[in-house]
Each structure stands twice: as structure tokens, then as C-alpha cells.
N, C-alpha and C positions, 0 to 999 in steps of 0.2 A: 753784307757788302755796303759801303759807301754811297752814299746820294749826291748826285752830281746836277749843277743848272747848267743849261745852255742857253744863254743869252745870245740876243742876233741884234746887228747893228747893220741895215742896208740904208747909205744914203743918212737921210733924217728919220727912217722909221726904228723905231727900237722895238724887238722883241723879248721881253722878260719872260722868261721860263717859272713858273711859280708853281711847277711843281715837281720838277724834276726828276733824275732816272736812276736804278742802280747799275755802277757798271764795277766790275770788276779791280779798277785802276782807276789813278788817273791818266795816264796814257790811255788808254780805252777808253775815257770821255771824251781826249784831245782828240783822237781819231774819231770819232762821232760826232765832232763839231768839224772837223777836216772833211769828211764826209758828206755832211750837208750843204758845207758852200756852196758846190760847184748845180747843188738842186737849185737854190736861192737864185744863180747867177744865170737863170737858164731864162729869167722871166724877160721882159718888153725891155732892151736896153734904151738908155736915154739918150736924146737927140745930139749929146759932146760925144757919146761912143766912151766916155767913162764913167766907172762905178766902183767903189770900195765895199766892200760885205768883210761885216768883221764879227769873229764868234769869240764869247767870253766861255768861259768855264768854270765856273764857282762852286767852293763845299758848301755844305747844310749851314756852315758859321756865315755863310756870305761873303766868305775870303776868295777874293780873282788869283785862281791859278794860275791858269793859262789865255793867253790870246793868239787868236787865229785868225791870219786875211789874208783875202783874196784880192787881189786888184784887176780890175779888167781896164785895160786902156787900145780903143782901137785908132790907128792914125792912118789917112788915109789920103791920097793926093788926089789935087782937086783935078775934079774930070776936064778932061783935054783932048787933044785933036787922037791921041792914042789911047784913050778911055776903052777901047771898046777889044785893045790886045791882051 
């Protein structure tokens, strides 16, 4: 089976996978980085209520497959005399 990286891009931190997984496919990697976002995007949101988490997908060559994101954007009206309906 193929050997697959998944690379994680949250914000400014970058996660390199350096040693990666056998999956089947790659559709089967892209879905195991599709997978994962939604764990990454569970942690302390940031004080704008936005955030991009972005998954690479790379062969054993180092070649970028696929990319994968998620965007979280929360928008929210600022509280008022009906804040509380």
C-alpha cells in the first residue's frame, strides 16, 4: 500500500507529519485529513471567532496531492437592548 503525509496547517502553526500512514488510496488519505479537521477545529477558538485549518496530503516523493480546509468564521451582532431573545 502507498505511504501517505498529512500535513496540518492551523492559523500559524504548522504540523509536518514525518512519518506517515499506509492508506489504501488516495481518496482514503484525503478522507483522513477531511476527518481530522473538524478534531483540530474543536480546540479554544480565537477572540475574531475566525480560524482556517488547512490539511496537505503528500506521497513518500513529497509531492502535494491534495488540500483540504476548513474555515470557521463566527459573526455575531453586537449585544443590545434584545441581546438577551
Amino acid at each position: 500500500m502507498p505511504r501517505y503525509f498529512l500535513d496540518f496547517l492551523d492559523g500559524e502553526m504548522w504540523l509536518k507529519d514525518e512519518e506517515g500512514q499506509e492508506y489504501e488510496s488516495l481518496q482514503a488519505a484525503r478522507d483522513a485529513a477531511i476527518a481530522a479537521l473538524p478534531d483540530i477545529g474543536r480546540e479554544a477558538p480565537p477572540s475574531d471567532g475566525r480560524r482556517d485549518f488547512v490539511a496537505y496530503v503528500r506521497d513518500e516523493s513529497g509531492a502535494q496531492l491534495c488540500t483540504v480546509r476548513l474555515n470557521l468564521a463566527a459573526d455575531c451582532l453586537p449585544d443590545g437592548p434584545n441581546a438577551d431573545r
